[in-house]
Each structure stands twice: as structure tokens, then as C-alpha cells.
N, C-alpha and C positions, 0 to 999 in steps of 0.2 A: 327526301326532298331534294331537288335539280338544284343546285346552285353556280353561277359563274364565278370565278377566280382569275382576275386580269394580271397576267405578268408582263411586264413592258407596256407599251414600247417603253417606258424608261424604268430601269429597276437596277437595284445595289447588287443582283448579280450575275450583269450584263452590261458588258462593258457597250454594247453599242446598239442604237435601238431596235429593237422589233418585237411585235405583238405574238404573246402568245395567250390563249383566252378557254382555262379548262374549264369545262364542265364535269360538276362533281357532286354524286353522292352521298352526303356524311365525308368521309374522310377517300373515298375512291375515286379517283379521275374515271370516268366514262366518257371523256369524248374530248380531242385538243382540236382545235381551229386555230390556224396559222393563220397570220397575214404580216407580208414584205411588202418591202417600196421606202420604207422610210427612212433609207439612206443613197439614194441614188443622188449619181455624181456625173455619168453622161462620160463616161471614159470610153467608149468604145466611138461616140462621136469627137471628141475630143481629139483620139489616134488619127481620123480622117484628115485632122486639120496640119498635122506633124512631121515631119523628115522621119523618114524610115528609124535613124539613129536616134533621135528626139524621144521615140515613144518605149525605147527601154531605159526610160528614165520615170515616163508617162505609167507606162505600167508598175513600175516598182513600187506606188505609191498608191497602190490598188489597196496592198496590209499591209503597213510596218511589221508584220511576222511572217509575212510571206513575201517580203521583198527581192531575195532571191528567185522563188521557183515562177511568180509569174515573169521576168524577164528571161528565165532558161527557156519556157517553153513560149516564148514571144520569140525569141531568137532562133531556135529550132523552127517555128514557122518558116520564116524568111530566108532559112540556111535552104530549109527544105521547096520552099518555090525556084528558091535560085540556084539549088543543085551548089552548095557550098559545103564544103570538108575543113575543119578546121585543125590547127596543128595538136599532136599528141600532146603538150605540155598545157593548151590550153584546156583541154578534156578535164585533166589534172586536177586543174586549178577551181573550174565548174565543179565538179565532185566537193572539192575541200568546202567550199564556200557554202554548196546547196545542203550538206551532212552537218556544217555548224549551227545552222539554220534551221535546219532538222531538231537537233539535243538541245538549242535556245526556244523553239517554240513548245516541245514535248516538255522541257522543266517548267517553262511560264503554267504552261493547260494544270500540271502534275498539282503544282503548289498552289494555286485557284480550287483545284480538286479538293485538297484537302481545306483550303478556306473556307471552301461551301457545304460542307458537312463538320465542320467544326474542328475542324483538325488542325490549328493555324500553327502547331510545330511542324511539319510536315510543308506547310507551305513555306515559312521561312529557312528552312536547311535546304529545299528543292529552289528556292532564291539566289539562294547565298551561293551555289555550284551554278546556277546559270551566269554568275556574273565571270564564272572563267571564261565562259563560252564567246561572252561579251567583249570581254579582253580580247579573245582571239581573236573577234570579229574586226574590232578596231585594231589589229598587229597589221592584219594585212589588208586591208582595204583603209582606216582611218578612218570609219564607222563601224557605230556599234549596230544601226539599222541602217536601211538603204544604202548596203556597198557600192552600189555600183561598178560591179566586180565584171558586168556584162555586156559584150557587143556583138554585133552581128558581123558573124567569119571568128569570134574567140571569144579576147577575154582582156578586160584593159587593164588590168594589172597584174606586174608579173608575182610571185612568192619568191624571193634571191634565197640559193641553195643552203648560204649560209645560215639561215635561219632555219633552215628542216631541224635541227634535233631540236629545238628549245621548240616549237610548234611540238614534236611531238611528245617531248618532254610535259607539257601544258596539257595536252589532251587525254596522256594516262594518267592525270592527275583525277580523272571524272571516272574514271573504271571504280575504285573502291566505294567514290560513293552512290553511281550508280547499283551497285551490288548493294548497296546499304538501303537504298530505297525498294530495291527487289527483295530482302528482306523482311523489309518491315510491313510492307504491302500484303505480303504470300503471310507475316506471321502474327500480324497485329487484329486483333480482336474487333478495333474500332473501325478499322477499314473494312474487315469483312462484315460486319453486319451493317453497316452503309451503301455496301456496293454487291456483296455475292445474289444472284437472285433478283437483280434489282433493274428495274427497265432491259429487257430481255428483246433481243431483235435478234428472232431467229435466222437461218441461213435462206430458209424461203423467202422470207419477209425479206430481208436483207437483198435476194436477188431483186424481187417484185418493187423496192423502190429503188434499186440500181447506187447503192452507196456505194462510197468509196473508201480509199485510204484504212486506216485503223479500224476504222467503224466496221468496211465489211470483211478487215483482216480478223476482226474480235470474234464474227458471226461464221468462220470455217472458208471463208472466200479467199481463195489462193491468188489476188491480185499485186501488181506492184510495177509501175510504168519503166522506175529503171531497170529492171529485170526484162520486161518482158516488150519495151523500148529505147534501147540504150542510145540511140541517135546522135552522134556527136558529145560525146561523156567518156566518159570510164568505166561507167559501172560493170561494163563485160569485160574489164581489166583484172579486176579483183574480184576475191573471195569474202562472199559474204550470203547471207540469210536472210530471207523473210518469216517474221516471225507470224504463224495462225495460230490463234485457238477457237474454239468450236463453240464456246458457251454462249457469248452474243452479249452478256448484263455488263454493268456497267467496273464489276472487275477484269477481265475480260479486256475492255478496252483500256483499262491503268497498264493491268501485265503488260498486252501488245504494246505500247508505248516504250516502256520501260526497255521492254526486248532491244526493241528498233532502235530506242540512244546507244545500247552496247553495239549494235551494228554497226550505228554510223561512226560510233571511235575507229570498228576495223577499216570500215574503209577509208577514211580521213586519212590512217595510219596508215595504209599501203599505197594512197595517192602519194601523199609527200614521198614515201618510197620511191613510188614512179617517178616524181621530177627529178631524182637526185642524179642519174646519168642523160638527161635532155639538156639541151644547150638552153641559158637562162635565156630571156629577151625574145623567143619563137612562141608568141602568143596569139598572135591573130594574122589571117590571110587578108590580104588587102580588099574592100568592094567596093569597088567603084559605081555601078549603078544598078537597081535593082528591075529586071528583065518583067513584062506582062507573065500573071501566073498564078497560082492559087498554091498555098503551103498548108499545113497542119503541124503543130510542135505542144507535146503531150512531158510533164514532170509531173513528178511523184511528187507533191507540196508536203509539208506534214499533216493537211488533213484528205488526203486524196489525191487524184487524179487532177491536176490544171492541163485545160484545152485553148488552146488557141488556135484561130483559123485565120490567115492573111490574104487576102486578094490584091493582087499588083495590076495596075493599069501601062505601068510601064513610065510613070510620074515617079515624082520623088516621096510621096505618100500615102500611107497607104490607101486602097482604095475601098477595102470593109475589112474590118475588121471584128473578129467575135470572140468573146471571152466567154469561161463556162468554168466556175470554179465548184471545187467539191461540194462545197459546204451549200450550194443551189441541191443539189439531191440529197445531202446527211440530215437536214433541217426537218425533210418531213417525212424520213422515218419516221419522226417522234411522235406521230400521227395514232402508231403502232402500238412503239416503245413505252409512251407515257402512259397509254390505257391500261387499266387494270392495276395501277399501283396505287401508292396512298398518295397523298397530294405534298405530305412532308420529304417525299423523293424525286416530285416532278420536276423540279429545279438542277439539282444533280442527272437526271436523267437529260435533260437539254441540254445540259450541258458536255455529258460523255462524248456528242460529239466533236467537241470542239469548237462551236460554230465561229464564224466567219463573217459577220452579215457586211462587211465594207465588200468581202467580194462576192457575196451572196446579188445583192439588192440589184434589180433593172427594170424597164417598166418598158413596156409593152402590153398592148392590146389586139389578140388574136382569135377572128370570130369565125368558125366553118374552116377553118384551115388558112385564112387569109388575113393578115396583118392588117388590123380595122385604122389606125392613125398612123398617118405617117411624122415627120418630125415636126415639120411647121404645123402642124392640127396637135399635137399632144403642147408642143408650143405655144399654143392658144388656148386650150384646153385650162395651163396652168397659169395664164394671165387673167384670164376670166373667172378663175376660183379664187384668186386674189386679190381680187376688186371686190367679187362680192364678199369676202370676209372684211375687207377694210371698212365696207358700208356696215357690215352687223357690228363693227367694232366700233 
């Protein structure tokens, strides 16, 4: 017997809304239907209205967990239209910021992880080490989210030399028990039969919907933007690893996690290294006006790939602007991933990605290849569906 199973758009475990709607067998998912939009915020029109400087403030507030990497790769845009090089210590500084960022969103996902299969020890100790992260976060910026650590030409705050050991003092403080989550993961019973085998996206599948980050790190996919786009960073400064494995289910994507916070301790550790012979106070190159031009600036977020694309009119704002966050392609994997399991894993399994929906959600209407409303017709569009709800009401 067919049955529908509505999860969202509002559910206890899902921090933000969207519809996921299985169809189900007895106890077997045979078919997921996605539907987005129900958090669109109009950010990318919003950029249009803004000072170049204004919108990596704009952007930041896309995700409080991704507050960092979409202003890295907003600023990479505009470095990259304007042909801008920015100072070594500021690189530096970008790495520390976007790697703490990194180990505070992977412990949030880690300890949810285990919330949602019932494992709330496991969420509360993978809590409780986020909050050093947090600390660090607010040592050197004066938040714990939305640093605003980021400008276009650097980086607006500097890290003073005298504070490198105790920064790094703080941060090997997350190695043991990093290892201690890598432990228990690889040896605890209840995580593996929750997660070994369990929503499976293969490497094909994996290509075929184009994931990113963790997701298609988990599925054997050798990707990773600061590796393989270091543009203004560090990341080609230091030694460090990408972690793959090849299984695709939903342990798979814990390990690769886990791996990537031990990374990002090294390279945290060897940034503060690097500043420690740079002269403090050489953080950003001056820009005085931003030239007619088109840029692109790509970071590694913790769930993927962030895209941005800048067009410059040769005004003071920008002139289009396009955002494309991972979690727009990791979302309908699940398409895949959730068919064929029990329905008592469908939930864990959406969740493996990580989703994102604040930077997911956008709305447009594209028919034959051609953008069917433009902004004043979707503008009216959404005045006229709220009249008539106000009369059925």
C-alpha cells in the first residue's frame, strides 16, 4: 500500500523550513519529492542595492555557520574582477578564520548527528568542544558568529603576534578530542548500525547530481576548492590533506567530517606559524574604486563548493550578482540516497548532507531556457497571492 510521509516544511529535525514529502511502502521509501522556496530572502537583489563593502556584511548573513566562507568567496569575486593581490598576512588570517569555521560547523552537524538517531551523549560532548571553537572565534574577531573578519583587498582585523601560542595553545586543545570522536564513531556499535549501509550515494550518482563538499568527498570524489583554488589564501602555503572515502552512506560522510576538523587544526596551526615573522598591521591593500568587469570567487564552505559571480558596471554597486551554494545541489541527491531505505533512516539520511536551506532557497521561474518573470511580475505575482489569501481568511 503507497503511502505519503510529509516531513517539513516545519519539523523538530530541521532547523529550517523545507518540504520533504516520501512516498512509502510498509516501511520502504520508494520515491522522495523535494520542494524549496520557503525561505527566500531576495539577497542577491538586495547586493544590487549596496556599496561593494556593504554586501560582505550582506552576505555573511546568508548562514550564521557559513558566515565566513560566503564573504571569502564574495571577496575573491571582486579581488578577481579588479585584478587585486592581497597582503600575505592577510591570506593568513582568511585560512584561520574560514578552518575555525570549518571544526564549529562539522561539531554543530556531528552532535545533531547523533541527536537524530538517539545518541544525545555524543551530541552533548561534540557541543561542549565546539564551544572552544567559539571562544576562538570571539578571541579574534569579538564574535562567536558573523566575524566580519572580511574585506575586499584583506582582511579587517589583524591576529597581534602576541597572542599566536595561546591561539595555538586553544586549538591543540580539540586534537584529543577530536580523536576521541574518531574513536568512538569507527568503534561504537550504535553509530554503526544507524549509519554503516545507510543512505548510500554512490560515486556515479554522486557525479550525476554534481555534490559537493563532504557529501561528494564521502562518495570517492577527489574535490576541494582550496586545494584545487587557492586564490588569495594560504591554503598553498601549507601542508595539509583531503580526506576521501569511497563508501558514499551515511558513515562515510561522519568519518570524512571528522578527518577534515583534524585538518583544519593543521592548517590553523601553521597559518598562526606564518604570521609570526610578517609585520603585524599589513592586512589589506587599499581599493579605492571598483573598475567595469565580471569576477568569480569559489571557497570550500563546510558543506561544499560557495560560488559567487560579480558583475561591475563601474558604479559603486554591484551590478548582478549570483550566489550558488552547495547545499542547492547536496539537497537532491536525496532523491537517490533516501530511496530504497526504511523510512526510520530517511531523516538521518537528509540530513547526512548537512543541508543549508537559508542558502539553498531562491525563486525563479525558467521556461524553454528563458527566465519566464522578471522581478516586478514575481513582485506582483506575490501581491496577488496575498490578497487572495486574505479574502479566503
Amino acid at each position: 500500500m503507497r503511502t505519503i510521509i510529509p516531513v517539513g516544511p516545519y519539523h523538530p529535525l530541521q532547523e529550517e523550513p523545507e518540504f520533504f514529502e516520501l512516498e512509502v511502502e510498509g516501511e520502504r521509501v520508494t520515491k522522495l519529492n523535494i520542494n524549496i522556496g520557503y525561505n527566500h530572502r531576495g539577497i542577491e537583489k538586495l547586493s544590487e542595492g549596496m556599496h561593494f563593502d556593504q554586501v560582505t556584511f550582506l552576505v555573511e548573513r546568508i548562514c550564521g555557520i557559513c558566515s565566513t566562507s560566503h564573504p571569502f568567496a564574495y571577496v575573491q569575486a571582486v579581488e578577481d574582477l579588479a585584478g587585486i593581490e592581497i597582503p600575505l598576512r592577510a591570506k593568513y588570517i582568511r585560512c584561520i578564520i574560514g578552518e575555525l569555521e570549518r571544526i564549529h560547523s562539522h561539531l554543530l552537524w556531528f552532535g545533531l548527528a547523533g541527536h537524530f538517531i538517539g545518541y544525545n551523549t555524543l551530541w552533548m560532548w561534540a557541543w561542549k568542544y565546539r564551544e572552544i571553537v567559539l571562544d576562538l572565534c570571539e578571541q579574534i574577531s569579538g564574535n562567536r558568529n558573523h566575524y566580519a573578519m572580511l574585506r575586499i583587498g584583506g582582511t579587517r582585523r589583524d591576529i597581534l603576534n602576541k597572542e599566536i601560542d595561546e591561539l595555538k595553545e586553544k586549538t591543540a586543545t580539540l586534537i584529543p578530542a577530536l580523536n576521541m570522536f574518531k574513536g568512538a564513531v569507527v568503534d561504537d556499535p550504535v553509530v554503526a548500525a544507524r549509519t554503516k549501509g545507510v543512505g548510500v550515494l554512490t560515486k556515479q550518482q554522486a557525479i550525476d547530481y554534481c555534490v559537493l563538499g563532504p557529501t561528494a568527498r564521502a562518495s570517492g570524489i577527489d574535490i576541494d576548492s582550496r586545494r584545487d583554488s587557492p586564490h588569495n589564501s594560504a591554503y598553498n602555503l601549507v601542508e595539509w590533506n583531503v580526506p576521501v572515502l569511497e563508501e558514499g552512506d551515511v558513515f562515510a560522510k561522519v568519518v570524512v567530517r571528522i578527518l577534515e576538523m583534524l585538518e583544519s587544526v593543521k592548517i590553523i596551526t601553521q597559518s598562526l606559524d606564518g604570521l609570526r615573522d610578517l609585520k603585524e598591521g599589513e592586512i589589506w591593500n587599499e581599493v579605492w574604486e571598483i573598475p567595469p568587469g565580471e569576477g568569480i570567487g569559489t571557497y570550500e564552505a563546510p558543506r561544499g563548493e560557495v560560488f559567487h559571480y560579480v558583475r561591475s558596471d563601474g558604479g559603486n554597486t554591484p551590478f548582478r550578482h549570483k550566489i550558488r551554494a552547495p547545499s542547492y545541489l547536496n539537497v537532491l541527491s536525496n532523491e537517490v540516497a533516501v530511496v530504497g531505505g526504511d523510512v526510520a533512516d530517511a531523516c538521518i539520511t537528509l540530513a547526512a548532507v548537512d543541508p543549508c536551506y537559508c542558502c539553498t532557497d531562491r525563486m525563479q521561474a525558467v521556461e524553454d531556457g528563458k527566465v519566464k518573470y522578471n522581478w516586478k511580475q514575481l513582485l506582483q505575482l506575490s501581491q496577488e497571492k496575498t490578497k487572495k489569501i486574505k479574502n479566503q481568511i
